[in-house]
mmCIF file of the N, C-alpha and C atoms, coordinates in Angstrom:
data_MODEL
# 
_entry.id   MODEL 
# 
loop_
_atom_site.group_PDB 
_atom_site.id 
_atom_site.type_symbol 
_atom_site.label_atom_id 
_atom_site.label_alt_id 
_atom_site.label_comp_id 
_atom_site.label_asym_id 
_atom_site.label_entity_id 
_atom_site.label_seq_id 
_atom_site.pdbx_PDB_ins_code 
_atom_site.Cartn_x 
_atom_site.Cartn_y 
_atom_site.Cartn_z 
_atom_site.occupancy 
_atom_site.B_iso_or_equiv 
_atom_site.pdbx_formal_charge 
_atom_site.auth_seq_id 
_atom_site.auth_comp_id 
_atom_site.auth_asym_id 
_atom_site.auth_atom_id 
_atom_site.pdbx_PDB_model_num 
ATOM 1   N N  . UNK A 1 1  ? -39.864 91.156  77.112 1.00 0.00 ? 1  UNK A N  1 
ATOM 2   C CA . UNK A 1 1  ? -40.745 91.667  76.088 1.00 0.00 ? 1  UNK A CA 1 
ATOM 3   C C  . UNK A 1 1  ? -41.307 93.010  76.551 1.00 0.00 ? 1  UNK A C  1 
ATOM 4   N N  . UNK A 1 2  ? -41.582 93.803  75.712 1.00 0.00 ? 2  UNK A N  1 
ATOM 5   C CA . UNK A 1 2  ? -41.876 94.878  75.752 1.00 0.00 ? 2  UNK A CA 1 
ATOM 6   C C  . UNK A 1 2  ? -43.263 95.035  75.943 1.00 0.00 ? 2  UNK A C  1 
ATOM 7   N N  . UNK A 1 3  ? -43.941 96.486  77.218 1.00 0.00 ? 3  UNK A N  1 
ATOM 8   C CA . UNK A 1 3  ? -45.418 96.325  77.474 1.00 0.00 ? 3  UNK A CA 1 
ATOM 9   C C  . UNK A 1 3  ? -46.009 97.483  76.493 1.00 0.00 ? 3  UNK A C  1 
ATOM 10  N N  . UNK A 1 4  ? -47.136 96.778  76.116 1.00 0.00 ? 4  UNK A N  1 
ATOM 11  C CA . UNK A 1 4  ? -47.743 97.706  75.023 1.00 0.00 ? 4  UNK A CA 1 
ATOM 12  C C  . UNK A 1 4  ? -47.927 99.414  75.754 1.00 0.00 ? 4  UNK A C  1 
ATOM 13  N N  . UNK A 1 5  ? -47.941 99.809  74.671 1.00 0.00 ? 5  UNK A N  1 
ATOM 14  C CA . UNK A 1 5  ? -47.908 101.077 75.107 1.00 0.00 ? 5  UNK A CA 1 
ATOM 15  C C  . UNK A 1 5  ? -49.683 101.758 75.552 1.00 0.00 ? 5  UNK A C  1 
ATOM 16  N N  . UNK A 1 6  ? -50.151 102.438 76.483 1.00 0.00 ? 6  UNK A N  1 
ATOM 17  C CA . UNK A 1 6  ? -51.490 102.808 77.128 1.00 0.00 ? 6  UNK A CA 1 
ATOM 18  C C  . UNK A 1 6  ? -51.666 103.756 75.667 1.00 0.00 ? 6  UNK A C  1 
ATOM 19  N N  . UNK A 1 7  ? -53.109 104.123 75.639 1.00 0.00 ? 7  UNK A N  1 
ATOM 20  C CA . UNK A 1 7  ? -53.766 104.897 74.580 1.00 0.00 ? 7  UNK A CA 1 
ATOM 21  C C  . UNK A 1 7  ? -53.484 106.298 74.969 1.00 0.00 ? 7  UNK A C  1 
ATOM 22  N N  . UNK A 1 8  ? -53.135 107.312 74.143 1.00 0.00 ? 8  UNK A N  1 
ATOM 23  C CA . UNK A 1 8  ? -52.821 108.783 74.922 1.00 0.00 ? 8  UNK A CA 1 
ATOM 24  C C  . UNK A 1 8  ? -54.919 109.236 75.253 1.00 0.00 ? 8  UNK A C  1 
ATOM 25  N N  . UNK A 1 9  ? -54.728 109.793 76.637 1.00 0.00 ? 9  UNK A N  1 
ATOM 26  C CA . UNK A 1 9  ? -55.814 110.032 77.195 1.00 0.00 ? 9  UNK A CA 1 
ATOM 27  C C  . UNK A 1 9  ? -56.607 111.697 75.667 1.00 0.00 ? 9  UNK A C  1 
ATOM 28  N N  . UNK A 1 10 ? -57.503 111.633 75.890 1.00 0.00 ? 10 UNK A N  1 
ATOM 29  C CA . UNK A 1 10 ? -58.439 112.232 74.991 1.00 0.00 ? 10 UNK A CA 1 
ATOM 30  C C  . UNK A 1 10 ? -59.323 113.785 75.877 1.00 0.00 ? 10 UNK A C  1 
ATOM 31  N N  . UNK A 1 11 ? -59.143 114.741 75.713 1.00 0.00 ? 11 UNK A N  1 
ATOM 32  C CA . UNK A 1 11 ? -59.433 115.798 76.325 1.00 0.00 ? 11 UNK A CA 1 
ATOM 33  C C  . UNK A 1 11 ? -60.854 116.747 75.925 1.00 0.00 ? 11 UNK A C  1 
ATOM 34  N N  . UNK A 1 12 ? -61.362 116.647 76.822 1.00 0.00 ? 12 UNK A N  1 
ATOM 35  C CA . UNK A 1 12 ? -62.885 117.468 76.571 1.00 0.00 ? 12 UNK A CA 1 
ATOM 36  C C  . UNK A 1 12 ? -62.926 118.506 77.143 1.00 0.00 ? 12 UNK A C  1 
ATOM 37  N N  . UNK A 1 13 ? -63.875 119.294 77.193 1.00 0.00 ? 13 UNK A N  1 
ATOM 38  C CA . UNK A 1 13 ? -64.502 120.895 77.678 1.00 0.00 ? 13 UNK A CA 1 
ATOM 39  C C  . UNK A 1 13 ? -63.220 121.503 77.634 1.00 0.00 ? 13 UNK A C  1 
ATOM 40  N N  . UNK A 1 14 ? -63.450 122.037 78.771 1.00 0.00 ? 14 UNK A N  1 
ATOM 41  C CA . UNK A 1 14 ? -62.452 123.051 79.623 1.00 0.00 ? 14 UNK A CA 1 
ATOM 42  C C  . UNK A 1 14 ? -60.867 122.354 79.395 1.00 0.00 ? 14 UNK A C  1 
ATOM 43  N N  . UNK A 1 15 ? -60.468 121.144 79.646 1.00 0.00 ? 15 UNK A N  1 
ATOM 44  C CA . UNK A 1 15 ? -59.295 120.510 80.142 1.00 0.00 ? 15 UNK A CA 1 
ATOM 45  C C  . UNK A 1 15 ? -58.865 120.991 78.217 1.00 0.00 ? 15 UNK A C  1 
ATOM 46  N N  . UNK A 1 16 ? -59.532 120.851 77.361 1.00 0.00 ? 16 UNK A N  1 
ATOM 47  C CA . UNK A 1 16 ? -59.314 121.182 75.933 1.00 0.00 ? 16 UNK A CA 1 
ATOM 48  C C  . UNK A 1 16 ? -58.714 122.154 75.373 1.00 0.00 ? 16 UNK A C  1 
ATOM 49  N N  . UNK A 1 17 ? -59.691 123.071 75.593 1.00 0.00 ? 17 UNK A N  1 
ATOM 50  C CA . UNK A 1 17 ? -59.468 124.592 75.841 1.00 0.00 ? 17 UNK A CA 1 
ATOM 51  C C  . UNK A 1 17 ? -58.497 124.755 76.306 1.00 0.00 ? 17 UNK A C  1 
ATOM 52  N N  . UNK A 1 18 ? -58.285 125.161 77.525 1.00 0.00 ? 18 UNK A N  1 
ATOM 53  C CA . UNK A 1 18 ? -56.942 125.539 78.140 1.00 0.00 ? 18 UNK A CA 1 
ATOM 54  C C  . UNK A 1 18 ? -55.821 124.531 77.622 1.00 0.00 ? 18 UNK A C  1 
ATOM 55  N N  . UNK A 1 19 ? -55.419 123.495 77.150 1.00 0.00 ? 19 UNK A N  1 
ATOM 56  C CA . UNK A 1 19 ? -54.346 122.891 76.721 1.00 0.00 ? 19 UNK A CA 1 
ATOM 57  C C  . UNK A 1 19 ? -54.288 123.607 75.033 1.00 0.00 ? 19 UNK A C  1 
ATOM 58  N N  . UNK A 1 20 ? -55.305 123.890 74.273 1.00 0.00 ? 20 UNK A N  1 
ATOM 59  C CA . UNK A 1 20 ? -55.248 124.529 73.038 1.00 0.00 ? 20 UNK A CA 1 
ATOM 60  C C  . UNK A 1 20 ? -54.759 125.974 72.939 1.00 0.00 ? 20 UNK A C  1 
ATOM 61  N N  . UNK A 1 21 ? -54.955 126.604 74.449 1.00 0.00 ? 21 UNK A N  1 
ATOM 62  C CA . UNK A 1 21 ? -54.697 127.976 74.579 1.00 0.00 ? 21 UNK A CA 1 
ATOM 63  C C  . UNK A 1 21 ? -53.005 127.978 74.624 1.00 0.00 ? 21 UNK A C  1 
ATOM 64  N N  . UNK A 1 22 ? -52.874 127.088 75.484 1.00 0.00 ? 22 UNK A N  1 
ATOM 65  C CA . UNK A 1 22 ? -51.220 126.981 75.857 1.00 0.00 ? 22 UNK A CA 1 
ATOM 66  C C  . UNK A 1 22 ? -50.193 126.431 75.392 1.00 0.00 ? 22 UNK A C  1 
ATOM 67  N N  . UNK A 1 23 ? -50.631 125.664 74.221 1.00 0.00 ? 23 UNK A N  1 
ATOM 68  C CA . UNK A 1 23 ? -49.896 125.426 72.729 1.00 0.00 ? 23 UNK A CA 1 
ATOM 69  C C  . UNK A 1 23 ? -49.671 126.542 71.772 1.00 0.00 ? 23 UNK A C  1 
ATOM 70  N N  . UNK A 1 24 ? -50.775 127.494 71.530 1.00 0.00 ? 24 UNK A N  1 
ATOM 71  C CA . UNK A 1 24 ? -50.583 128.452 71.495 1.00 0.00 ? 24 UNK A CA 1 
ATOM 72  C C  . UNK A 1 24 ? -49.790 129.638 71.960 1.00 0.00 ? 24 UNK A C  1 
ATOM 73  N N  . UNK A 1 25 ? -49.424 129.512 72.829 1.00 0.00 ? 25 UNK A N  1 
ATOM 74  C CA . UNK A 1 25 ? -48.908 130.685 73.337 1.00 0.00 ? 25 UNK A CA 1 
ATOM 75  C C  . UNK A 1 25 ? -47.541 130.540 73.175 1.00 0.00 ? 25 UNK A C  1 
ATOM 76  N N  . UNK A 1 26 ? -46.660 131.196 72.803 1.00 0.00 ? 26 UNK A N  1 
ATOM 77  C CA . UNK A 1 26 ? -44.923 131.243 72.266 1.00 0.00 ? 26 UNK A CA 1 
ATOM 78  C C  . UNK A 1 26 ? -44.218 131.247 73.491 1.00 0.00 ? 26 UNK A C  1 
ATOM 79  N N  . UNK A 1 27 ? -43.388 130.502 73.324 1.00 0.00 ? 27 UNK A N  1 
ATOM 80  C CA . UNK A 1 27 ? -42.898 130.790 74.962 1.00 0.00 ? 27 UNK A CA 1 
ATOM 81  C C  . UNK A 1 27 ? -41.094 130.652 74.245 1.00 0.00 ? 27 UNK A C  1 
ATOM 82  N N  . UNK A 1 28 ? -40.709 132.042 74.833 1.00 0.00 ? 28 UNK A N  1 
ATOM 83  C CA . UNK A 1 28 ? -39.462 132.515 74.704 1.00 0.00 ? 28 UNK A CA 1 
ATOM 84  C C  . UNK A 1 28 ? -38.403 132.380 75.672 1.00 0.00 ? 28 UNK A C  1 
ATOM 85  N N  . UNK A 1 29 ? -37.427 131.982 75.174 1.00 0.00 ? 29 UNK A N  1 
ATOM 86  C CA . UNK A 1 29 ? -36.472 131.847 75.685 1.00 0.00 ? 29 UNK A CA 1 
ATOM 87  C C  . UNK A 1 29 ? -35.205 133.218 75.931 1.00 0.00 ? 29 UNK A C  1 
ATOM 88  N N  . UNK A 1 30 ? -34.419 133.316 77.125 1.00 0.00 ? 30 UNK A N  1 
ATOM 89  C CA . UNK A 1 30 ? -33.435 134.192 77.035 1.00 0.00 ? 30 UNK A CA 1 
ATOM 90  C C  . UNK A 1 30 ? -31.966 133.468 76.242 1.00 0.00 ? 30 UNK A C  1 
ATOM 91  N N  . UNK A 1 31 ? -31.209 134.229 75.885 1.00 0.00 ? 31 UNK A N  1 
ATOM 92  C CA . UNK A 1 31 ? -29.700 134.076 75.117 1.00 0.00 ? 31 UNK A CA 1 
ATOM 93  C C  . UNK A 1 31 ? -29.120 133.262 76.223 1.00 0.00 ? 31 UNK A C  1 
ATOM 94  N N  . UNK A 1 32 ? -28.958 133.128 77.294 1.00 0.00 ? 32 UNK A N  1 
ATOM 95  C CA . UNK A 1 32 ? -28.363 132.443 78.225 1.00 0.00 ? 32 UNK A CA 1 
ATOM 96  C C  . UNK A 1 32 ? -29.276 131.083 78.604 1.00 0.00 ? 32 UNK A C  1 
ATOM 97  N N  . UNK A 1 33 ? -30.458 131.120 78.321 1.00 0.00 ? 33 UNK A N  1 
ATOM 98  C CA . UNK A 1 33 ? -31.104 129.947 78.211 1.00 0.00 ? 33 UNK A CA 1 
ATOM 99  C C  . UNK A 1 33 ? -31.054 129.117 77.383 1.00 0.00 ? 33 UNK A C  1 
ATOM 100 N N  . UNK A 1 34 ? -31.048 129.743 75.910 1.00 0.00 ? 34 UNK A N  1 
ATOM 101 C CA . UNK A 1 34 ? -30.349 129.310 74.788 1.00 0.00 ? 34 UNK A CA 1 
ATOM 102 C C  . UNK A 1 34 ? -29.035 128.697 74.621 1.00 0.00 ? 34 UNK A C  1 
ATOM 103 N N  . UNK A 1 35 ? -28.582 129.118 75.125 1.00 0.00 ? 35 UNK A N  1 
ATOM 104 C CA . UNK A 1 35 ? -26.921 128.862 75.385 1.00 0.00 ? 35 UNK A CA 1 
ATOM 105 C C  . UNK A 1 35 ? -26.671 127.485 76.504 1.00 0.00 ? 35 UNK A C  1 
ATOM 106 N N  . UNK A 1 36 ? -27.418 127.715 77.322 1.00 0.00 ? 36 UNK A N  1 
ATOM 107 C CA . UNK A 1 36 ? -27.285 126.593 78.501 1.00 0.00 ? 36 UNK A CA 1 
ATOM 108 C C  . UNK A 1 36 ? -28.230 125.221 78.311 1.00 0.00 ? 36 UNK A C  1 
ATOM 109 N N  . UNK A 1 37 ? -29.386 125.452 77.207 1.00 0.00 ? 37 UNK A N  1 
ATOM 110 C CA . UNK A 1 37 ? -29.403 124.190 76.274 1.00 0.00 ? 37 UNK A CA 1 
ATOM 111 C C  . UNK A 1 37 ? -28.513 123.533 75.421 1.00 0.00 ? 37 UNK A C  1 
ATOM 112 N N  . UNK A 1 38 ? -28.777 124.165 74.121 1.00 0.00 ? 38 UNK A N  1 
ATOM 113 C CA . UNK A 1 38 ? -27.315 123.841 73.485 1.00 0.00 ? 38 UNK A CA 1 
ATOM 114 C C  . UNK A 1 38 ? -26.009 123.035 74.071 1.00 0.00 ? 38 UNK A C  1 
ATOM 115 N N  . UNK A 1 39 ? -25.784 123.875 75.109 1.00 0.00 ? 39 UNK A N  1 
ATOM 116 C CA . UNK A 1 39 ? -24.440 123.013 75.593 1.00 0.00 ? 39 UNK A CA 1 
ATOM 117 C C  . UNK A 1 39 ? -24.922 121.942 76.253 1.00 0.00 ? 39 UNK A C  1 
ATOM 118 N N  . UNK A 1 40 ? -25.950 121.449 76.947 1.00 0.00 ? 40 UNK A N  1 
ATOM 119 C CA . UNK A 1 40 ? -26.857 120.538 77.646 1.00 0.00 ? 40 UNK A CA 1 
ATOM 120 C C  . UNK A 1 40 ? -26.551 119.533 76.363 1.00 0.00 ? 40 UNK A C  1 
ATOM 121 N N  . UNK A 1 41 ? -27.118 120.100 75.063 1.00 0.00 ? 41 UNK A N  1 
ATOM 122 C CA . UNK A 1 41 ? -27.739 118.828 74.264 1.00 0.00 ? 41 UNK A CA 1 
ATOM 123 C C  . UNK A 1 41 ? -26.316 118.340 73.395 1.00 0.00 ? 41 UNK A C  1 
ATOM 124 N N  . UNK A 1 42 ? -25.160 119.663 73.089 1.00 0.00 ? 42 UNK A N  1 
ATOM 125 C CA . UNK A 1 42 ? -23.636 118.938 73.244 1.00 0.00 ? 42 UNK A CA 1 
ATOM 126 C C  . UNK A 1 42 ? -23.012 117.817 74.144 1.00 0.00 ? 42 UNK A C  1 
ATOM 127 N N  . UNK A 1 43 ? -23.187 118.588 75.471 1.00 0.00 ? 43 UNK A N  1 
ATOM 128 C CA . UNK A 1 43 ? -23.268 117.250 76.298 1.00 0.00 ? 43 UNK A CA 1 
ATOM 129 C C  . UNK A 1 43 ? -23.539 115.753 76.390 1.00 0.00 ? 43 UNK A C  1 
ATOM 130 N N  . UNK A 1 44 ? -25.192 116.118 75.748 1.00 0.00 ? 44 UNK A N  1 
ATOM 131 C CA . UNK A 1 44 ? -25.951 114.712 75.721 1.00 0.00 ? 44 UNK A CA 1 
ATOM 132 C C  . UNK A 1 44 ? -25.154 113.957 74.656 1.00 0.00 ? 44 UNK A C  1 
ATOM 133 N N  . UNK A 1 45 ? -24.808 114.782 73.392 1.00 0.00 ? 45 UNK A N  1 
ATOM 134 C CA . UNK A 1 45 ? -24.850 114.137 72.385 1.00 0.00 ? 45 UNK A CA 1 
ATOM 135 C C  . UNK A 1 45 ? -22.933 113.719 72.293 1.00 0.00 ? 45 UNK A C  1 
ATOM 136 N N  . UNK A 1 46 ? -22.016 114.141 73.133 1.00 0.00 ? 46 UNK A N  1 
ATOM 137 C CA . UNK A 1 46 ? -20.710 113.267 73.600 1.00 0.00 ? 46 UNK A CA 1 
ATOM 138 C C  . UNK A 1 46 ? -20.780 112.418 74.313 1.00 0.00 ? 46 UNK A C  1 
ATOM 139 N N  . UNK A 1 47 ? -21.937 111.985 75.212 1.00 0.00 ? 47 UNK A N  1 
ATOM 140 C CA . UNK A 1 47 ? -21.992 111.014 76.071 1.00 0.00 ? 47 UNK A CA 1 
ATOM 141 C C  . UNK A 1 47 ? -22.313 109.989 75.220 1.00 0.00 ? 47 UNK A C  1 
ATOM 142 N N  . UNK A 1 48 ? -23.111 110.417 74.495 1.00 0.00 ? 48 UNK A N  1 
ATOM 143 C CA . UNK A 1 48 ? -23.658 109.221 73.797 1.00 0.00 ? 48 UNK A CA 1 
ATOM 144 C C  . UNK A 1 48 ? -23.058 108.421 72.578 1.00 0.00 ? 48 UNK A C  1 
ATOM 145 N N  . UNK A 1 49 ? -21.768 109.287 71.852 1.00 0.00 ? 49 UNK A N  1 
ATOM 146 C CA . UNK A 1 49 ? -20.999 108.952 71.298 1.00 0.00 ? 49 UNK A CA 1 
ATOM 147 C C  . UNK A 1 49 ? -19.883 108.212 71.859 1.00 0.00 ? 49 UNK A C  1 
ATOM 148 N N  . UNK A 1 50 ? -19.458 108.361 73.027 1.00 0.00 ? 50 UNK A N  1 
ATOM 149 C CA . UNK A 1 50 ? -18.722 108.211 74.030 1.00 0.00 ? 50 UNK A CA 1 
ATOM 150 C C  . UNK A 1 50 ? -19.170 106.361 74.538 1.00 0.00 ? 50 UNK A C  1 
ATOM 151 N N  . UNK A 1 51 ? -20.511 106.816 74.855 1.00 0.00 ? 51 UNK A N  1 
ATOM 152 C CA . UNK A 1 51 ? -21.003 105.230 74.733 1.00 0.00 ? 51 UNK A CA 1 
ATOM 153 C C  . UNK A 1 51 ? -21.099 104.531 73.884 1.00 0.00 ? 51 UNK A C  1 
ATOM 154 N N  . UNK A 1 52 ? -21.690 104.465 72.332 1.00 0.00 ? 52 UNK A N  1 
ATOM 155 C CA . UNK A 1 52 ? -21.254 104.076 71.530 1.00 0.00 ? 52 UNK A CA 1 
ATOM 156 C C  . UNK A 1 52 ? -19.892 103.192 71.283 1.00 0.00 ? 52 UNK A C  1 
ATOM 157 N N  . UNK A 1 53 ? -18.570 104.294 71.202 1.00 0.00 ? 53 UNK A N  1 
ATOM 158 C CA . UNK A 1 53 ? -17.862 104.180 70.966 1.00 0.00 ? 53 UNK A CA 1 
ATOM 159 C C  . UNK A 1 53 ? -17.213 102.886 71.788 1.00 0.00 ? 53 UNK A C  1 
ATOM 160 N N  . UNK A 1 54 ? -17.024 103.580 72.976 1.00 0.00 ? 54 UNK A N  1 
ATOM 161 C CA . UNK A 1 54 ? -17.272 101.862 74.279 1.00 0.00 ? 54 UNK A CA 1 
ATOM 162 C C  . UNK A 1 54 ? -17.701 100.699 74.315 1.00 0.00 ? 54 UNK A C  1 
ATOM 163 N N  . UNK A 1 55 ? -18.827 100.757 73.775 1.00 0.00 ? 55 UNK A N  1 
ATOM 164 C CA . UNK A 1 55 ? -19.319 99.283  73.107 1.00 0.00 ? 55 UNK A CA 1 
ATOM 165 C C  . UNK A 1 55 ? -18.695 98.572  72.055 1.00 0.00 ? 55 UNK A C  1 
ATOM 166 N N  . UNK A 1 56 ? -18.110 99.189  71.382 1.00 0.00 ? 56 UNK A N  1 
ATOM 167 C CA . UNK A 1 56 ? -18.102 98.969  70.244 1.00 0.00 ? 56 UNK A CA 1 
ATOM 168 C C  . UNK A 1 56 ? -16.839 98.606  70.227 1.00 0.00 ? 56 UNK A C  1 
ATOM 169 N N  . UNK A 1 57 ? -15.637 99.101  71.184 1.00 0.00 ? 57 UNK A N  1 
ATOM 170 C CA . UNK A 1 57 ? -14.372 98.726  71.814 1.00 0.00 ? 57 UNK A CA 1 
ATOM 171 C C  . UNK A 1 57 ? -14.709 97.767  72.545 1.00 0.00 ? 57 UNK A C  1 
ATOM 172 N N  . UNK A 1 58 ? -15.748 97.054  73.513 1.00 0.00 ? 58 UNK A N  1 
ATOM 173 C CA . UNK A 1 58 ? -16.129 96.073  74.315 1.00 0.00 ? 58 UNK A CA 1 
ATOM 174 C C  . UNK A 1 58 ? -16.493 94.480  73.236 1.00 0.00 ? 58 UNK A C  1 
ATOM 175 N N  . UNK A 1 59 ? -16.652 95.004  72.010 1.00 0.00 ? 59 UNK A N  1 
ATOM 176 C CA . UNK A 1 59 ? -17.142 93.719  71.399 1.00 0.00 ? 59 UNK A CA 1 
ATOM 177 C C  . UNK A 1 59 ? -16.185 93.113  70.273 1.00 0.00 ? 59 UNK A C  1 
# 
């Protein structure tokens, strides 16, 4: 059985602030960073078909 999940913690003063600032802020990526995700999440997403598919030959 599955354990309940903890409450997400709740942020005051300062710890607030600075997490509101840094949501804020855009954070850019380069073309080769771009690129070396993408193929990351191609990756992910043949493995996982890949598994799928395996199971599904297993049953």
């Amino acid at each position: 059985m599955a354990r309940p999940i903890k409450e997400t913690p709740i942020l005051f003063g300062e710890d607030a602030r600075r997490f509101e600032e840094r949501m804020k802020q855009v954070r850019r990526e380069t073309p080769e960073e771009k690129e070396r995700r993408l193929a990351d999440f191609e990756l992910g997403m043949k493995m996982l078909e890949l598994g799928k598919r395996t199971k599904r030959a297993r049953i």
